[in-house]
mmCIF file as gemmi writes it, N, C-alpha and C atoms, coordinates in Angstrom:
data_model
loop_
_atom_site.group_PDB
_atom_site.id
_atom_site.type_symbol
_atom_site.label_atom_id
_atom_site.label_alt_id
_atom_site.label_comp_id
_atom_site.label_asym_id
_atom_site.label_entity_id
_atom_site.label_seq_id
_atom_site.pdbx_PDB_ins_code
_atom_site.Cartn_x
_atom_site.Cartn_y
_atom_site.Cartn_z
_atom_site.occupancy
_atom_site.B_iso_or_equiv
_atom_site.pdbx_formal_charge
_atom_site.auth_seq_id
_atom_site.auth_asym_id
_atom_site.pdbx_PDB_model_num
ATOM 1 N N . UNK Axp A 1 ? -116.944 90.986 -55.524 1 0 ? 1 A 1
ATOM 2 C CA . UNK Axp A 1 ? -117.522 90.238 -56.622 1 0 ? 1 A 1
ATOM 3 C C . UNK Axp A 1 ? -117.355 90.973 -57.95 1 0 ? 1 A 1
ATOM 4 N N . UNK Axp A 2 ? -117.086 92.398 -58.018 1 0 ? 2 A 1
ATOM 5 C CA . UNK Axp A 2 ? -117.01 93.067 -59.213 1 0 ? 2 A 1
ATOM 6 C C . UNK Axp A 2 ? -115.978 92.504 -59.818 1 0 ? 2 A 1
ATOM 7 N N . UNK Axp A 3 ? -115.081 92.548 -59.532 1 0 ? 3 A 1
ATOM 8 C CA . UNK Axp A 3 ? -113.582 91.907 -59.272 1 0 ? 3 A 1
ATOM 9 C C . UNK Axp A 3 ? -113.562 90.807 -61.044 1 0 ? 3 A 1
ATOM 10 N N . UNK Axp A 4 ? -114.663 89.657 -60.49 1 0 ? 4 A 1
ATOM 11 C CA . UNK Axp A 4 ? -114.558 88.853 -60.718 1 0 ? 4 A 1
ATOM 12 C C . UNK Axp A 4 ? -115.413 88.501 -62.141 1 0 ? 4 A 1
ATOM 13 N N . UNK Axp A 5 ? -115.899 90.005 -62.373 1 0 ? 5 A 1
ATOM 14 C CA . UNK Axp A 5 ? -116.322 89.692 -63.964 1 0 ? 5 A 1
ATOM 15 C C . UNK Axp A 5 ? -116.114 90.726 -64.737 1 0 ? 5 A 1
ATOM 16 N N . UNK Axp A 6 ? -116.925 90.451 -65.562 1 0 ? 6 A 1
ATOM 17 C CA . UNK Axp A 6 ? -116.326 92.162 -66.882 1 0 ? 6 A 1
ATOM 18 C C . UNK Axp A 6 ? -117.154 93.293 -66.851 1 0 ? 6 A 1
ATOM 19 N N . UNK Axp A 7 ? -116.781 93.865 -65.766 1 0 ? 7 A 1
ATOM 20 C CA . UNK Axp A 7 ? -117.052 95.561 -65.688 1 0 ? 7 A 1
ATOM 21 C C . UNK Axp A 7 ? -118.787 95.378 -64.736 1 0 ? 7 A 1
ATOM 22 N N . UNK Axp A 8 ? -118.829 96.613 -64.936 1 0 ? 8 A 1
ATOM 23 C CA . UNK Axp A 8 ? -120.026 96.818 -64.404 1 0 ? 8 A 1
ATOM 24 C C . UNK Axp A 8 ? -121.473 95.856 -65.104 1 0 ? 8 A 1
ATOM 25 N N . UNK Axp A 9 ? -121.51 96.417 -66.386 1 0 ? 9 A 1
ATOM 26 C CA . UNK Axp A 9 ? -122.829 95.477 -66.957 1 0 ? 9 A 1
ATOM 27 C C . UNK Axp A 9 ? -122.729 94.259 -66.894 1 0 ? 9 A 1
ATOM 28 N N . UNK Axp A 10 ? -121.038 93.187 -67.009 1 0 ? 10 A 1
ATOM 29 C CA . UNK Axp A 10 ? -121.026 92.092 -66.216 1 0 ? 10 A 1
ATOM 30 C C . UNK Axp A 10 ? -121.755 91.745 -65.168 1 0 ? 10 A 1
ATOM 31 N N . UNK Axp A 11 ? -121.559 92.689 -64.092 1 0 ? 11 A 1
ATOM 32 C CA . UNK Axp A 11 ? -121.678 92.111 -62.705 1 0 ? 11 A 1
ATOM 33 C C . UNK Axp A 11 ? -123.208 92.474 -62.75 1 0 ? 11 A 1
ATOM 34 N N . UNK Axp A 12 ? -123.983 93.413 -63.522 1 0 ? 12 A 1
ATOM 35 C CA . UNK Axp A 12 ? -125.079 93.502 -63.47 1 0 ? 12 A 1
ATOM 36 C C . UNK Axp A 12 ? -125.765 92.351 -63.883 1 0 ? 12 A 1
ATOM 37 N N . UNK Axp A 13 ? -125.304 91.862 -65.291 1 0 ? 13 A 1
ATOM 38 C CA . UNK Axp A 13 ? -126.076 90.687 -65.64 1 0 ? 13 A 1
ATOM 39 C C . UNK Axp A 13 ? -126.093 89.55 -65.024 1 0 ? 13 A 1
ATOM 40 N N . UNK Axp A 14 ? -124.874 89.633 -63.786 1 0 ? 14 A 1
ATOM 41 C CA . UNK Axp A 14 ? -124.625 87.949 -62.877 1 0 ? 14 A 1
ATOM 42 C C . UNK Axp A 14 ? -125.723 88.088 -61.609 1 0 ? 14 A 1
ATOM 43 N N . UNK Axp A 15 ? -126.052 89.703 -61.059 1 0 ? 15 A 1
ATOM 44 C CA . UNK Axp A 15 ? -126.862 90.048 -60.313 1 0 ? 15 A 1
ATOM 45 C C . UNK Axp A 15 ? -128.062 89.782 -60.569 1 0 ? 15 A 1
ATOM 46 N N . UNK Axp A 16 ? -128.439 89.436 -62.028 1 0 ? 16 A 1
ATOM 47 C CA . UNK Axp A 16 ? -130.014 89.567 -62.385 1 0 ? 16 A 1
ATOM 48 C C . UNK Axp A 16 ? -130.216 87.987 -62.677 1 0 ? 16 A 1
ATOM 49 N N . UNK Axp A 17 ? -129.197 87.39 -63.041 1 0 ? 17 A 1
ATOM 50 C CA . UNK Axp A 17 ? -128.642 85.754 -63.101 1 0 ? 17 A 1
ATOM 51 C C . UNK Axp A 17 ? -129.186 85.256 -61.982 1 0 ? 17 A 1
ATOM 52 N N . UNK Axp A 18 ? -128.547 85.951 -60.665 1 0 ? 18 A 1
ATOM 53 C CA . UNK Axp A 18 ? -128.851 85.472 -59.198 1 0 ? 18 A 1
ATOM 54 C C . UNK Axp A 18 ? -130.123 85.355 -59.151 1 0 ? 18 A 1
ATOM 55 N N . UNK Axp A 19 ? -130.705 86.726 -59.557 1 0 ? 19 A 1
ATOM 56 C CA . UNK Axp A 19 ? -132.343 86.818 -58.991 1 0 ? 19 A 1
ATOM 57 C C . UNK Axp A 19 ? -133.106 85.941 -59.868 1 0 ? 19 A 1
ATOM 58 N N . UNK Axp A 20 ? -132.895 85.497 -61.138 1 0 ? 20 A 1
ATOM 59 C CA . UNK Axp A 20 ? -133.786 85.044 -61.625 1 0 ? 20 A 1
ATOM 60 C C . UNK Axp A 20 ? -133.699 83.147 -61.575 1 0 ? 20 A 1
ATOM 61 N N . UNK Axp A 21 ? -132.921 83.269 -60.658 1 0 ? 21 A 1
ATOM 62 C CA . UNK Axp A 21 ? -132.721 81.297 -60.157 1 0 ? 21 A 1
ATOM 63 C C . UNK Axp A 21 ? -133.459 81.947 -58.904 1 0 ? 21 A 1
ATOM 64 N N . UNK Axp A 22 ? -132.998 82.558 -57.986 1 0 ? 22 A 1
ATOM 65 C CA . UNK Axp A 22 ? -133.929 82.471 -56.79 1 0 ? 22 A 1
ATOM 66 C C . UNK Axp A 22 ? -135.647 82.409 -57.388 1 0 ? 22 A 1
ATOM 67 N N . UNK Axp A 23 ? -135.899 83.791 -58.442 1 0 ? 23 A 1
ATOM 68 C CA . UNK Axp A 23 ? -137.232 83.55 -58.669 1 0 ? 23 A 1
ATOM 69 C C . UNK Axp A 23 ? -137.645 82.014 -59.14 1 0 ? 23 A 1
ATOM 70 N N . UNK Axp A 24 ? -137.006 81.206 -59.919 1 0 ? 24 A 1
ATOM 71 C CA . UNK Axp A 24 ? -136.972 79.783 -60.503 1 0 ? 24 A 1
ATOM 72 C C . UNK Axp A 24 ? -137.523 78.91 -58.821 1 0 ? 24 A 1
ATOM 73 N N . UNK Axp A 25 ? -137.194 79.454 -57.894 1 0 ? 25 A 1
ATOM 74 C CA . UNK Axp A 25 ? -137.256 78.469 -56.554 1 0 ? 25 A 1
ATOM 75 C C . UNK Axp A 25 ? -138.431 79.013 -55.736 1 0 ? 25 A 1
ATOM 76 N N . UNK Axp A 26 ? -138.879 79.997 -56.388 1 0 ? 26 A 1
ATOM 77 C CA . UNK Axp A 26 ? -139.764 80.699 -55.477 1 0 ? 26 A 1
ATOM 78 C C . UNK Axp A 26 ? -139.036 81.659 -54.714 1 0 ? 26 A 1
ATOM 79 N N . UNK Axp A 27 ? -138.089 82.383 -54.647 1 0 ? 27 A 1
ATOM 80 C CA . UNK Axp A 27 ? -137.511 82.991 -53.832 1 0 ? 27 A 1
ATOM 81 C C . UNK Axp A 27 ? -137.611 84.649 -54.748 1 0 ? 27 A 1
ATOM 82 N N . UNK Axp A 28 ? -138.694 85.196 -54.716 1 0 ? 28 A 1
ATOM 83 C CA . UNK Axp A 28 ? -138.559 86.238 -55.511 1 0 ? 28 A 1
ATOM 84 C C . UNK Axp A 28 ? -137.564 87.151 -54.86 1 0 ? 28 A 1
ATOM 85 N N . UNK Axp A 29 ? -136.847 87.96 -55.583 1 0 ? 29 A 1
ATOM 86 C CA . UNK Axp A 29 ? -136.556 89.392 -54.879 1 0 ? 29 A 1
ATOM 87 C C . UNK Axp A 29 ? -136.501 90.515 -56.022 1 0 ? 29 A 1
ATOM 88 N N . UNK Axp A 30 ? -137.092 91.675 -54.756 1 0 ? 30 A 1
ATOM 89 C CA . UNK Axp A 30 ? -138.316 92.49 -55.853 1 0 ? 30 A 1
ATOM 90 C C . UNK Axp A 30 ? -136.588 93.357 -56.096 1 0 ? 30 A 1
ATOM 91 N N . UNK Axp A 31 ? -137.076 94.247 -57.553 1 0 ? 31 A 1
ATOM 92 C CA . UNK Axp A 31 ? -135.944 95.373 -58.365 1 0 ? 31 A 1
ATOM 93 C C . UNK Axp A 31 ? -135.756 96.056 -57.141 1 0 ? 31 A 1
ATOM 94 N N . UNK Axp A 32 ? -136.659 96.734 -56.214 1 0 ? 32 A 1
ATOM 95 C CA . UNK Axp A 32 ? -135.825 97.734 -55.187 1 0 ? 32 A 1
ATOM 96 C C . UNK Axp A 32 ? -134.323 97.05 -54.011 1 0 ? 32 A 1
ATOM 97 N N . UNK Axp A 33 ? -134.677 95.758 -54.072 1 0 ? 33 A 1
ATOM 98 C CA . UNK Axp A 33 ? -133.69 94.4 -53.56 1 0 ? 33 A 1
ATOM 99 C C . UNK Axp A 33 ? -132.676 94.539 -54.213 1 0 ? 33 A 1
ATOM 100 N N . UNK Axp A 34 ? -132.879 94.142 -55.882 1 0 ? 34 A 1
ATOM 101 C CA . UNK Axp A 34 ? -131.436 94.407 -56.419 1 0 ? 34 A 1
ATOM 102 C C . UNK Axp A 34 ? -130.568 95.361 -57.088 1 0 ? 34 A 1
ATOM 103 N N . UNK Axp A 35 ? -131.557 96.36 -56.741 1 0 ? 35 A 1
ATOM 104 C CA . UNK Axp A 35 ? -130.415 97.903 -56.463 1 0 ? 35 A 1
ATOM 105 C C . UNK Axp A 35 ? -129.809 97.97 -55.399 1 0 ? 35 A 1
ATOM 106 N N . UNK Axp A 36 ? -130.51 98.017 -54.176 1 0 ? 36 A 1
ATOM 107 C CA . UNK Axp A 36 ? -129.94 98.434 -53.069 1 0 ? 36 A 1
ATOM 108 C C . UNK Axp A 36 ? -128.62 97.246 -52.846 1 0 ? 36 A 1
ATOM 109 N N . UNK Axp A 37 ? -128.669 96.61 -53.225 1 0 ? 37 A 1
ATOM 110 C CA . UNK Axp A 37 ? -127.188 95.026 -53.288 1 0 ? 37 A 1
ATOM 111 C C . UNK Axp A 37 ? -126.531 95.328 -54.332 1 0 ? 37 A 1
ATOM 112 N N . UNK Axp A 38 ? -127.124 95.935 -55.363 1 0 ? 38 A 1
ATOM 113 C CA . UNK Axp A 38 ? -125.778 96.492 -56.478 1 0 ? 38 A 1
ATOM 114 C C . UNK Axp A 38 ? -125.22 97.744 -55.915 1 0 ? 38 A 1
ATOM 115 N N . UNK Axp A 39 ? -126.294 98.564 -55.235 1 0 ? 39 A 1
ATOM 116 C CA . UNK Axp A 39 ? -125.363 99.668 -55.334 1 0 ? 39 A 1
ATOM 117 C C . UNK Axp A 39 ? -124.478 99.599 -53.817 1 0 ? 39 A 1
ATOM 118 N N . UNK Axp A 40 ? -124.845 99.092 -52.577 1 0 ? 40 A 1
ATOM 119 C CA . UNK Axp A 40 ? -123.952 98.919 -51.947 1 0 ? 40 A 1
ATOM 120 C C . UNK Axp A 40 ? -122.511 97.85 -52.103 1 0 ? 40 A 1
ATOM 121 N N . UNK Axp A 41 ? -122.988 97.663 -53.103 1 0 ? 41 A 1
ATOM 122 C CA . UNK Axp A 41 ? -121.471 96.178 -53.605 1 0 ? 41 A 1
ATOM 123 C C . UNK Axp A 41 ? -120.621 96.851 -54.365 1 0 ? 41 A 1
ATOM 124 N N . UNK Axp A 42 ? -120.931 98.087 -55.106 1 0 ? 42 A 1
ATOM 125 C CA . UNK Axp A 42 ? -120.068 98.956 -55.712 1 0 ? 42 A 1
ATOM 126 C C . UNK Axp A 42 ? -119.136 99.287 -55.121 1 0 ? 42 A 1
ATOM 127 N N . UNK Axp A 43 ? -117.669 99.302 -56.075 1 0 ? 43 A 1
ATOM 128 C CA . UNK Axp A 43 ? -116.518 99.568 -55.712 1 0 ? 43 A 1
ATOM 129 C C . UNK Axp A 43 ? -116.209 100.874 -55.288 1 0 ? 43 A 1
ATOM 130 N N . UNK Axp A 44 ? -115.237 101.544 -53.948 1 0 ? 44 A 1
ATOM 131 C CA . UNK Axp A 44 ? -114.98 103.157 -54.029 1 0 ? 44 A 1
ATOM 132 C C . UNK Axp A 44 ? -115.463 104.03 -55.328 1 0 ? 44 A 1
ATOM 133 N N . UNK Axp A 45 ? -114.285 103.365 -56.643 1 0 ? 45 A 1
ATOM 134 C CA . UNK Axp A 45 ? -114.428 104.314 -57.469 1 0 ? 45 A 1
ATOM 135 C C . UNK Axp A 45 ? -115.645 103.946 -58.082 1 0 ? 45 A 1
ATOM 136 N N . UNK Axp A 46 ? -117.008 103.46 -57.862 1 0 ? 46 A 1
ATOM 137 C CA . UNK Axp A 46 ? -118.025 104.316 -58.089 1 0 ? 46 A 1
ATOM 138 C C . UNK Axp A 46 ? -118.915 104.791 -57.464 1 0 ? 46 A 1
ATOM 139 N N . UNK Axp A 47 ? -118.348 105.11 -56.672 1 0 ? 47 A 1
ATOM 140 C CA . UNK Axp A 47 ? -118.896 106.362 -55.513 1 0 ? 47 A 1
ATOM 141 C C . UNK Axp A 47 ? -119.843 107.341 -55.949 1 0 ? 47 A 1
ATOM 142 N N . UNK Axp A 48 ? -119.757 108.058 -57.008 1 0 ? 48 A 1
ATOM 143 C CA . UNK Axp A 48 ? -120.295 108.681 -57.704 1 0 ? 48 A 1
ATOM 144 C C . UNK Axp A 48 ? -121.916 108.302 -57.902 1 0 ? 48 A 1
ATOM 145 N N . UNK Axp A 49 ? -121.753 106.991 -59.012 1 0 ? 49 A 1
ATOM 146 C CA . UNK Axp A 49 ? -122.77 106.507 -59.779 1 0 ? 49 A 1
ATOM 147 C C . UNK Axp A 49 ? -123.412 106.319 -58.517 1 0 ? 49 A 1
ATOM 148 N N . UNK Axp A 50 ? -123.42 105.489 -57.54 1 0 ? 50 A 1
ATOM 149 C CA . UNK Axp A 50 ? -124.064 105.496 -56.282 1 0 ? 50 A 1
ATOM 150 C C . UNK Axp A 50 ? -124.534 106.356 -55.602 1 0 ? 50 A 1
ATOM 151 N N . UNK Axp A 51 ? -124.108 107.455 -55.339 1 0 ? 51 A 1
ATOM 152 C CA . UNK Axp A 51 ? -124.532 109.011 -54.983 1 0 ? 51 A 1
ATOM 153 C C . UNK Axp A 51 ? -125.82 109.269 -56.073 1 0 ? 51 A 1
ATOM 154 N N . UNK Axp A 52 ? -125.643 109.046 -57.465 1 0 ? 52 A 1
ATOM 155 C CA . UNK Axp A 52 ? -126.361 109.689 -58.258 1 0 ? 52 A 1
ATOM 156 C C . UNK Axp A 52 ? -128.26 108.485 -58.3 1 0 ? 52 A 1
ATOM 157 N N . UNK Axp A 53 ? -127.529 107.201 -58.066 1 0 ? 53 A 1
ATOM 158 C CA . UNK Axp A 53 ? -128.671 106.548 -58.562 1 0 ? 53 A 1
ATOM 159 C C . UNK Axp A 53 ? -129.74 106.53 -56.453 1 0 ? 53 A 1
ATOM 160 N N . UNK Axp A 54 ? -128.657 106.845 -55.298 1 0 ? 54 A 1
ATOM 161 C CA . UNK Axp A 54 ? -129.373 106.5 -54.249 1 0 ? 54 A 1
ATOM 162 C C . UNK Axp A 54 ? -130.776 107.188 -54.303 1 0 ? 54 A 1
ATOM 163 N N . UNK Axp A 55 ? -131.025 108.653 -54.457 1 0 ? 55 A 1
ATOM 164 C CA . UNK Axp A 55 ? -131.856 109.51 -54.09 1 0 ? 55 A 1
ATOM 165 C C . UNK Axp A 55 ? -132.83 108.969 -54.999 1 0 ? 55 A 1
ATOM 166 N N . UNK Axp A 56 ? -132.956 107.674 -56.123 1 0 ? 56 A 1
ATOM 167 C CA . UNK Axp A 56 ? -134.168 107.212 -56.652 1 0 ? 56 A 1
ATOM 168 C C . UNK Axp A 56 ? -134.885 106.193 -56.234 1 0 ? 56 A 1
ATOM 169 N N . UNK Axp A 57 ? -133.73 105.721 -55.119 1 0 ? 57 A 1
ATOM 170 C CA . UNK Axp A 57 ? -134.492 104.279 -54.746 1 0 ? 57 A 1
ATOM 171 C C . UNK Axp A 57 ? -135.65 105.125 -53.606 1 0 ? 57 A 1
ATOM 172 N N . UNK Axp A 58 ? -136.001 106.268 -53.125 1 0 ? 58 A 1
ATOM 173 C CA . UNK Axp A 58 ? -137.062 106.776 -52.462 1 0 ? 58 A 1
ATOM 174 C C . UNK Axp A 58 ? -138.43 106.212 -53.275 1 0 ? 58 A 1
């Protein structure tokens, strides 16, 4: 899905797009939800940023 928009803060803002129609339906999903789906949807090369942001979702 990264693929398919412009860069990272793209795909962030289509991620928060998603959540905030599910919330529109009643379908909340809480911020620790849409990290853990951004950061496993991340591409190899940001392997990194993922390494750096996992040890906060504790």
């Amino acid at each position: 899905m990264l693929d398919k928009v412009d860069g990272v803060l793209g795909y962030i803002k289509k991620i928060k797009t998603l959540a905030d129609q599910l919330d529109a339906v009643g379908a909340l999903v809480s911020k620790k939800d849409l990290m853990i789906m951004l950061i496993g949807s991340l591409r190899e090369s940001y392997q990194l940023l993922s390494m750096a942001l996992n040890p906060r979702m504790d």
